[in-house]
C-alpha positions as CSV (number, residue, x, y, z in Angstrom):
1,X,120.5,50.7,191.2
2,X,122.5,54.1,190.3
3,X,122.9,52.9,186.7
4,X,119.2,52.6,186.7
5,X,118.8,56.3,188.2
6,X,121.6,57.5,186.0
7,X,119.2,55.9,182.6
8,X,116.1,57.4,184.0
9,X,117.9,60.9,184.5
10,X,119.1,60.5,180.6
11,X,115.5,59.7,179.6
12,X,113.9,62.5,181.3
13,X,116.5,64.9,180.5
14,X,116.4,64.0,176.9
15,X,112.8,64.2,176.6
16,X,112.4,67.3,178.2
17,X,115.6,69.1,175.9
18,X,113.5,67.4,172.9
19,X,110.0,69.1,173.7
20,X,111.5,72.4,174.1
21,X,113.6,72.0,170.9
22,X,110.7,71.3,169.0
23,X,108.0,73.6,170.2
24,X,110.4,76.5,170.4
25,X,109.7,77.5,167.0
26,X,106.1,76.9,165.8
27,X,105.3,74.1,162.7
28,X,102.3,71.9,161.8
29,X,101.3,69.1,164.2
30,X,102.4,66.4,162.1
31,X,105.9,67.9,161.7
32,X,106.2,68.4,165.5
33,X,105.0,65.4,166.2
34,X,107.6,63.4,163.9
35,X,110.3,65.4,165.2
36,X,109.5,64.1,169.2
37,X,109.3,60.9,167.7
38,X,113.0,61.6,166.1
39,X,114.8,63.1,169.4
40,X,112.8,60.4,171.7
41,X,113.7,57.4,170.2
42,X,117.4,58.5,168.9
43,X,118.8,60.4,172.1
44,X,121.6,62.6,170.4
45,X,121.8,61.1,167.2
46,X,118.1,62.8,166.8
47,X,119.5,66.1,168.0
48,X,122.4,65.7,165.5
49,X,120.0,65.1,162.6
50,X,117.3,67.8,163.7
51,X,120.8,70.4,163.6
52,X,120.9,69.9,160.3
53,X,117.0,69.2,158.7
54,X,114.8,70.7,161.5
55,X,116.0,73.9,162.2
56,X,113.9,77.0,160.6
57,X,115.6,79.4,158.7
58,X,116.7,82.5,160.5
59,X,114.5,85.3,160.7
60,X,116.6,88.1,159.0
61,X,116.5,85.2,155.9
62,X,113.4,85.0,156.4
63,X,112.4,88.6,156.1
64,X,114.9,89.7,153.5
65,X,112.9,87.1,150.8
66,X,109.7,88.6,152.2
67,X,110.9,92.0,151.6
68,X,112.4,90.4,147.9
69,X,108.8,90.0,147.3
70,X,108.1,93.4,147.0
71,X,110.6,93.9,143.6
72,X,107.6,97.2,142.5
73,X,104.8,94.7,141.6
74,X,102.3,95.2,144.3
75,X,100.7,98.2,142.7
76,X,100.2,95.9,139.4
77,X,98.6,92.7,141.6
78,X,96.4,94.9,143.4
79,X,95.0,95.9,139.8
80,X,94.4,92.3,139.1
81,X,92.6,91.3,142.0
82,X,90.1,94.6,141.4
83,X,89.8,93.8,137.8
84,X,89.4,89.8,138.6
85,X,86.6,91.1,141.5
86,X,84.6,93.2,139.1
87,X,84.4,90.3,136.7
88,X,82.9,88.3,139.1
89,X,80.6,90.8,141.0
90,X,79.4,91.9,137.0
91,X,78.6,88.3,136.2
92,X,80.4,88.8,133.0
93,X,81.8,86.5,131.2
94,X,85.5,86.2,132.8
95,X,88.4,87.5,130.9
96,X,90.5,85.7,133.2
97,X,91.2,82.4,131.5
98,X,87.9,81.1,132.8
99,X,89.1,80.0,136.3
100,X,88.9,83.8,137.9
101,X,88.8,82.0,141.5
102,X,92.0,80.0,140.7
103,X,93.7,83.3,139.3
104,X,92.3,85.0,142.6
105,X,93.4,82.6,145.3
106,X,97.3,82.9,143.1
107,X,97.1,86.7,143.6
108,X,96.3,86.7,146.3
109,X,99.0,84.1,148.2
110,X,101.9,84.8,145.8
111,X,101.5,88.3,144.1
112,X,101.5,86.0,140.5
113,X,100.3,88.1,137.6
114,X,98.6,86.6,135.1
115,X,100.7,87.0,132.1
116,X,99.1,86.8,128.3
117,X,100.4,85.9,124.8
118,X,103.1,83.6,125.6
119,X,104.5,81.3,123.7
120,X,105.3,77.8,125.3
121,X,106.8,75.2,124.1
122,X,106.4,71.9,126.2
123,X,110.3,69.5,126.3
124,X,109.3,65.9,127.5
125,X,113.0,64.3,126.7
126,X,116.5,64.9,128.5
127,X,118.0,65.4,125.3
128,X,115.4,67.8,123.3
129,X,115.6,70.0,126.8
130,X,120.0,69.9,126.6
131,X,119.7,70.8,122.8
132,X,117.4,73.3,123.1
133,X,119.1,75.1,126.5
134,X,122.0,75.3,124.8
135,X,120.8,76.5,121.5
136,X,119.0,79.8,122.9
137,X,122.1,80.0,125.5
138,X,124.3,80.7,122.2
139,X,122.3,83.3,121.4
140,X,122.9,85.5,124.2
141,X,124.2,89.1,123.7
142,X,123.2,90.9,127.1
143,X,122.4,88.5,129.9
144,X,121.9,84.8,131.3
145,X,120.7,84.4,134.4
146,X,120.4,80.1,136.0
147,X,119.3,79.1,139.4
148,X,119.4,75.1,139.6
149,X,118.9,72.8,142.1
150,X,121.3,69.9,140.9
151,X,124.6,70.4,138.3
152,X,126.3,67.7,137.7
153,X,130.1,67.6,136.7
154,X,129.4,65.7,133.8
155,X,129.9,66.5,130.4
156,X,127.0,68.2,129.9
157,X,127.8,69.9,132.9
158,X,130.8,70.6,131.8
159,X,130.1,72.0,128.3
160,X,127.4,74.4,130.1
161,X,130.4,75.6,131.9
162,X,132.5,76.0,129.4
163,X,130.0,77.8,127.0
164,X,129.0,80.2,130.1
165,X,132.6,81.1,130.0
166,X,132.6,82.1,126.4
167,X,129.5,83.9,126.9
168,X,131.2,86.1,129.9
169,X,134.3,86.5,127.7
170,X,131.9,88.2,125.3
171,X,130.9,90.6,127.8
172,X,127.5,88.7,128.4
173,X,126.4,89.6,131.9
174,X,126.6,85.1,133.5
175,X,124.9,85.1,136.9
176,X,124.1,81.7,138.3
177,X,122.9,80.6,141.7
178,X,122.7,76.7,142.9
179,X,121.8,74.7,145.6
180,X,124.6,72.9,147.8
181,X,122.6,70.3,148.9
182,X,121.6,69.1,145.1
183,X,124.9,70.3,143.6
184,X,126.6,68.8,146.5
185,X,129.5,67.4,143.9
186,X,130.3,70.5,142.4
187,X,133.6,72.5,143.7
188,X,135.3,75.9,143.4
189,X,137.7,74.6,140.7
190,X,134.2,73.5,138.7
191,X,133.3,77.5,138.2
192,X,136.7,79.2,138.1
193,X,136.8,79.0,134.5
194,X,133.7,80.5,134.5
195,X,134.3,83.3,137.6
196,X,137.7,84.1,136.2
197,X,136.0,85.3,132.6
198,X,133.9,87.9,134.6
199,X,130.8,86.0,135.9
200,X,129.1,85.4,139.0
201,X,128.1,82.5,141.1
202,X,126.4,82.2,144.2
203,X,125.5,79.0,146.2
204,X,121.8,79.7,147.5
205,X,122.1,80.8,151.1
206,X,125.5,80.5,151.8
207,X,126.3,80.7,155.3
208,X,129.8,81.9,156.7
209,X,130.8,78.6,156.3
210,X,130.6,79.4,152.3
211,X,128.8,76.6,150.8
212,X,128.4,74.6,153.9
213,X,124.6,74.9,154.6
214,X,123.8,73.6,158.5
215,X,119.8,73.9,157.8
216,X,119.9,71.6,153.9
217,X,116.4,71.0,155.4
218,X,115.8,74.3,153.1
219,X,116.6,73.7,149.5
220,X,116.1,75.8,146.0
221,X,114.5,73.3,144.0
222,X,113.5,76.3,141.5
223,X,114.8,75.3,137.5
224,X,115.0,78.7,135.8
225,X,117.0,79.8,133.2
226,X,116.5,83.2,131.6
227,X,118.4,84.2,128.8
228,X,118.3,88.3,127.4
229,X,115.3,88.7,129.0
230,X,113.2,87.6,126.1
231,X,113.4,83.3,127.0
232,X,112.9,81.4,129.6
233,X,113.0,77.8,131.0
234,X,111.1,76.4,133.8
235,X,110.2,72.9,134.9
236,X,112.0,69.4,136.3
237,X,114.8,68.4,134.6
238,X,118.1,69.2,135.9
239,X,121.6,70.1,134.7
240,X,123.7,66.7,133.4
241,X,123.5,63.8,135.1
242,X,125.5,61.2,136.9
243,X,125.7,57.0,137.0
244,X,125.2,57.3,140.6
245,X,121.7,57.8,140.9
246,X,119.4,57.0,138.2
247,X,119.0,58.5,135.4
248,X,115.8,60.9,134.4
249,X,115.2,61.4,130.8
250,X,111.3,61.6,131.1
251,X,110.5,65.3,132.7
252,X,108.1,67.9,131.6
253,X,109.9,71.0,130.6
254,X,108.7,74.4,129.2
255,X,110.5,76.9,127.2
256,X,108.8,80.2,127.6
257,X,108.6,83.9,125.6
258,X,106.0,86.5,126.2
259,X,105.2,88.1,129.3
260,X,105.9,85.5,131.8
261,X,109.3,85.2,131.1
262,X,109.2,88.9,133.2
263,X,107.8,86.9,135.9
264,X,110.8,84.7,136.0
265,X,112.9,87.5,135.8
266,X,111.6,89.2,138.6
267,X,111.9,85.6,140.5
268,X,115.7,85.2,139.5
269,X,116.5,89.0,141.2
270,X,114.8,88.3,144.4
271,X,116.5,85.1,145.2
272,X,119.9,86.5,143.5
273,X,119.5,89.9,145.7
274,X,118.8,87.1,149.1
275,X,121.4,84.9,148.8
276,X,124.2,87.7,147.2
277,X,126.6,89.6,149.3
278,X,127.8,91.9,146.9
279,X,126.8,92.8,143.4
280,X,123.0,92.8,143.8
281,X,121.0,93.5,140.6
282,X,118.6,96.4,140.1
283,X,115.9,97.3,137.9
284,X,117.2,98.3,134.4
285,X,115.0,98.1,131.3
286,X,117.9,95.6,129.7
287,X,116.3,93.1,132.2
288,X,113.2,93.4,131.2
289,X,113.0,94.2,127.5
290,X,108.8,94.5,125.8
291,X,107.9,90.9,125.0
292,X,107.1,90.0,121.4
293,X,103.4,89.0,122.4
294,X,103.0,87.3,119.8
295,X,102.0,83.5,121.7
296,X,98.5,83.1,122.9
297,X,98.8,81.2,126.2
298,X,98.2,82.8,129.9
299,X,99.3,81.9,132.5
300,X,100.6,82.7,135.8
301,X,103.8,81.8,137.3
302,X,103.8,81.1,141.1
303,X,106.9,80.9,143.7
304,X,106.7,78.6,147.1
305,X,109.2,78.7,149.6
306,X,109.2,78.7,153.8
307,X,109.3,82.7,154.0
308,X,105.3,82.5,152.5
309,X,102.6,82.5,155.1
310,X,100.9,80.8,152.8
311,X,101.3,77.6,150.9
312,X,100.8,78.8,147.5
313,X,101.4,76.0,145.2
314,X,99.4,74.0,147.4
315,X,96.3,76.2,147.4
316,X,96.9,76.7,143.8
317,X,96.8,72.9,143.8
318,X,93.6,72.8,146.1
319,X,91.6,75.5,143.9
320,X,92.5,73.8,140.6
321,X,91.2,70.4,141.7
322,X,88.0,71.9,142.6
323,X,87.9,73.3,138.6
324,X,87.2,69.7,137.7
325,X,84.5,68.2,136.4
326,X,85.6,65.3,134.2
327,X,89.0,64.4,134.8
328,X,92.0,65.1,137.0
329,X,95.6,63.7,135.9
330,X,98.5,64.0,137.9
331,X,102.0,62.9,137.4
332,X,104.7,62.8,140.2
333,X,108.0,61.3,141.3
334,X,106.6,61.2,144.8
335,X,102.9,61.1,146.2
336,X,103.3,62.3,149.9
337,X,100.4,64.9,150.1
338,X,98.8,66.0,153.3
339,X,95.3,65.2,154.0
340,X,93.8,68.6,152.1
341,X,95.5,67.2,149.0
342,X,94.5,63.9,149.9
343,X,91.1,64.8,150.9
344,X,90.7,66.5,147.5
345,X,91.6,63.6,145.2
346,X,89.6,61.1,146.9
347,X,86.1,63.4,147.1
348,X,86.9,63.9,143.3
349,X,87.0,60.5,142.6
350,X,83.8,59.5,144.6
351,X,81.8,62.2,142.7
352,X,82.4,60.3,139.2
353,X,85.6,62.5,138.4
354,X,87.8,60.3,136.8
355,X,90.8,61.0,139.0
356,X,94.2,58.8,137.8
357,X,97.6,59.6,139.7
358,X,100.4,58.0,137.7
359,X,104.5,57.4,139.9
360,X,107.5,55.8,139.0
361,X,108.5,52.9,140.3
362,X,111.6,53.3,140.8
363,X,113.2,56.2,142.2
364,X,116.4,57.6,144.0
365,X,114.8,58.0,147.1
366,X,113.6,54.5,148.9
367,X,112.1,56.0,152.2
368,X,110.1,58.3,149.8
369,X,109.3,56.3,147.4
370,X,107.7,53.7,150.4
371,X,105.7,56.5,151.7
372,X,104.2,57.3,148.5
373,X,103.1,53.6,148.6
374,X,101.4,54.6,151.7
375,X,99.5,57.0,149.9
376,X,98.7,55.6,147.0
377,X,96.9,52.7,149.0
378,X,94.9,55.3,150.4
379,X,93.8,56.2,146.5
380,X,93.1,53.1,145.8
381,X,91.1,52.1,148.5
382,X,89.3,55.1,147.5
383,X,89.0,54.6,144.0
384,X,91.6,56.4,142.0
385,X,93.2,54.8,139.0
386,X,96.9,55.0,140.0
387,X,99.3,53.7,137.9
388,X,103.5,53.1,138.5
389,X,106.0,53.5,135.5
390,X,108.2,51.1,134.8
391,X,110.4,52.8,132.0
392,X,113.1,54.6,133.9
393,X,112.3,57.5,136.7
394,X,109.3,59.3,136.2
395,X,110.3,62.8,137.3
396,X,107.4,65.0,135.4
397,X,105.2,67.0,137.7
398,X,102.1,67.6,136.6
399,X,98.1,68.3,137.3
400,X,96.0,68.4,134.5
401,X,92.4,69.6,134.7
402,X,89.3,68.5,131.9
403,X,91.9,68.9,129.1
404,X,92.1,72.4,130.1
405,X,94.1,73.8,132.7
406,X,97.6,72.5,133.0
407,X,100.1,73.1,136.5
408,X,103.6,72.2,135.9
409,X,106.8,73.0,137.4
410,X,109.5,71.9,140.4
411,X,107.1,70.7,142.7
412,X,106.7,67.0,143.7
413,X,102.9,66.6,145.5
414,X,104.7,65.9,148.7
415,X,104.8,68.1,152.0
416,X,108.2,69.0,151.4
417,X,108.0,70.6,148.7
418,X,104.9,72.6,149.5
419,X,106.4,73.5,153.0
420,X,110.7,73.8,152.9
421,X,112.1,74.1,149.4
422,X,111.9,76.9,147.2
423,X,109.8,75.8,144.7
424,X,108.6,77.0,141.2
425,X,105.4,76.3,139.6
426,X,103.2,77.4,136.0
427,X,99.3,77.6,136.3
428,X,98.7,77.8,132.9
429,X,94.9,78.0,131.0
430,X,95.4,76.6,127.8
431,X,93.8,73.9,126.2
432,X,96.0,73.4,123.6
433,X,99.0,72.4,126.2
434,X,97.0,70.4,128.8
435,X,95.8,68.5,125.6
436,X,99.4,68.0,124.6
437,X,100.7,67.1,128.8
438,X,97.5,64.9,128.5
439,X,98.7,62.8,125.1
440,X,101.8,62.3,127.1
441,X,99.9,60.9,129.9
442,X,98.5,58.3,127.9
443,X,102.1,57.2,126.2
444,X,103.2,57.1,129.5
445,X,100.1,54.9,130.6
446,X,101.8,52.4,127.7
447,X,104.9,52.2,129.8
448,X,103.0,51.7,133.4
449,X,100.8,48.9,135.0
450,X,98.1,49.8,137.2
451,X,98.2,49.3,141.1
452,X,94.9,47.9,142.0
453,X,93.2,47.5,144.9
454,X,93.9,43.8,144.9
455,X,97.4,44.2,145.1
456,X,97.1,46.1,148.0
457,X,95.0,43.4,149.4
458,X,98.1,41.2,148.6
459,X,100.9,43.4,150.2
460,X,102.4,41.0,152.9
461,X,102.4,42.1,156.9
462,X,106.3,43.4,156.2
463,X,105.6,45.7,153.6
464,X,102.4,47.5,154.9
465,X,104.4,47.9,158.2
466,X,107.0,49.6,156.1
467,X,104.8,51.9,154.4
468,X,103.2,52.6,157.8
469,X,106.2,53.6,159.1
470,X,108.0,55.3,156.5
471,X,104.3,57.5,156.5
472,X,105.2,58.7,160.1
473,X,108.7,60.8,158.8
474,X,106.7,62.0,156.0
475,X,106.2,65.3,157.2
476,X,110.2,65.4,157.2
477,X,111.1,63.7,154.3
């Protein structure tokens, strides 16, 4: 009998400390909900796990991005949006890349300027990205500046290192910042070399704890590398690579000059001036040389992260779907939207759009990859041409719009990253690139079978269940 009063005193005690754990800080329904389900069904392992992926960040993090955000370019965003207004009220024909709603709602939700004559140059391989990093990297005389999400110790790795140091040596100002949580292999001995010659490292965030993170529910998933102000990488693939996981040698990758690569710029000080406790950078004409202008792409480049009060990747997402009238390509490692992005793929397919979402099938991440299934049943049910890649890991992210309007960048099309890392993300208006992202699609489509909806039919009891289930964490994934 007291062992029974003892359990029911447990239960009620632990349900009651989850419900005030959960709904003491405010998040979407589907997120709150998957947490209770967490801490109700795993009595203090859940606690344990929410310590370290459910907990918010703190507010003074919180506010010092916010206020990062405000690096002296409101004045030239508020000129936008009244020159982007006036177009529309005049009826004119729109000098803004012919989408002036999609360069609105980015505006608007992420301050991103829309930048003119750049130059881009679209990297689908591993080894064209590594050769041509580490070309421009040679170049440098003033600055380099890299935030990554994952560096391996490998040799490539390795050589970076050891080519950073040389740099510093040279008096080249070496700043890079990284993410613990995808550089988790990485140690202090990897960067003394480097910190030793003069330059500066800073793990994203760092707590008191140094590079212990207790919320890695919050990673910098941001790729930039911007070297002497005048180039500029953005996109998916990471630094090196290790035979523990599998490898990625299909990405989509873009090596920038022109006016954007300001953009980036401006994005590299704001999360360098958050995360650094000494030796912040400040404005200085060095940083931010007069581009060459001499591309002829625009395009605008747009930051996510938790600190937004608005999801602005995924509303840039939302309004460049609704741009379509023919076709709508995506490419993704995962496919764990929520329903808006769901919503807005199926409606397109039903109104004749040809709508074709295109995963790998194998991944490094099993729960994911299981909830995407989930997903993508939902597409085909629905309609969509979906297709799975069988060549490797997929890891290009990538919407493509009527062979017009390209998005590319770190984002997956998955909650997480539109909700809890730091992501980075290109709307670009070009027809010449989407073209190009869209002749890639097709060699990929050589290298993938389609999922129909007869396989889905097909799926044995077990494996629905699984999907089902795996579907119910998505929103913490």
């Amino acid at each position: 009998m007291w062992l029974t009063t003892i359990a029911i005193i447990i239960i009620v005690i632990n349900a009651t400390a989850a419900i005030i754990t959960v709904f003491r800080q405010p998040r979407d329904i589907a997120a709150t909900w998957a947490w209770l389900l967490v801490l109700l069904l795993l009595p203090v392992i859940g606690f344990i796990l929410y310590w370290f992926f459910g907990r918010k960040l703190s507010t003074n993090k919180l506010n010092s991005l916010a206020t990062q955000q405000r690096l002296g370019i409101d004045q030239m965003v508020a000129s936008q949006q009244e020159a982007v207004t006036i177009s529309q009220e005049s009826g004119a024909a729109s000098p803004f890349a012919g989408a002036p709603e999609l360069v609105r709602t980015l505006l608007q939700a992420d301050g991103a300027l829309i930048t003119t004559m750049n130059r881009v140059r679209l990297l689908f391989n591993r080894q064209d990205f590594t050769k041509a990093l580490f070309a421009d990297l040679r170049t440098a005389t003033h600055h380099i500046h890299i935030e990554a999400y994952t560096i391996e110790p490998d040799g490539v790795g390795k050589a970076l290192v050891q080519l950073l140091t040389q740099k510093a040596e040279q008096g080249v100002r070496v700043r890079v910042i990284y993410d613990t949580f995808g550089s988790h292999r990485l140690n202090r001995a990897f960067w003394r070399p480097l910190v030793q010659a003069g330059g500066q490292v800073e793990p994203f965030l760092a707590t008191r704890l140094g590079r212990a993170n207790l919320r890695i529910n919050f990673r910098n998933h941001r790729k930039i590398t911007v070297i002497d102000g005048q180039v500029a990488y953005m996109g998916g693939f990471d630094i090196g690579s290790t035979s523990r996981k599998l490898a990625i040698t299909r990405d989509t990758q873009l090596r920038l000059t022109g006016q954007a690569v300001a953009s980036l710029q401006a994005r590299f000080f704001m999360d360098w001036n958050t995360t650094a406790k000494i030796k912040k950078v400040h404005f200085q004409k060095a940083y931010f040389p007069d581009p060459a202008d001499n591309g002829r792409t625009t395009m605008q480049i747009v930051g996510g992260g938790p600190e937004q009060k608005l999801e602005a990747i995924k509303l840039g997402d939302l309004r460049l779907l609704a741009l379509a009238k023919r076709r709508i390509w995506v490419q993704s490692p995962f496919f764990v939207p929520d329903d808006s992005l769901l919503d807005a793929l199926v409606l397109a397919a039903q109104s004749g759009i040809d709508v074709r979402v295109m995963v790998p099938v194998h991944t490094n991440q099993p729960m994911m990859a299981k909830a995407t299934e989930f997903y993508l049943n939902q597409l085909v049910k629905a309609g969509v041409r979906v297709y799975r890649y069988q060549a490797g890991f997929l890891h290009s992210k990538a919407i493509i719009v009527d062979s017009q309007y390209l998005m590319t960048g770190s984002p997956n099309l998955d909650v997480r990253s539109f909700k809890l890392n730091f992501e980075i993300a290109a709307f670009i208006y070009d027809q010449t690139l989407a073209e190009m992202v869209e002749r890639q699609f097709k060699l990929d489509m050589a290298q993938a079978t389609p999922y129909t909806y007869a396989m889905v039919k097909n799926q044995s009891h077990a494996s629905q269940l699984g999907a089902d289930l795996a579907r119910l964490f998505a929103p913490i994934l």
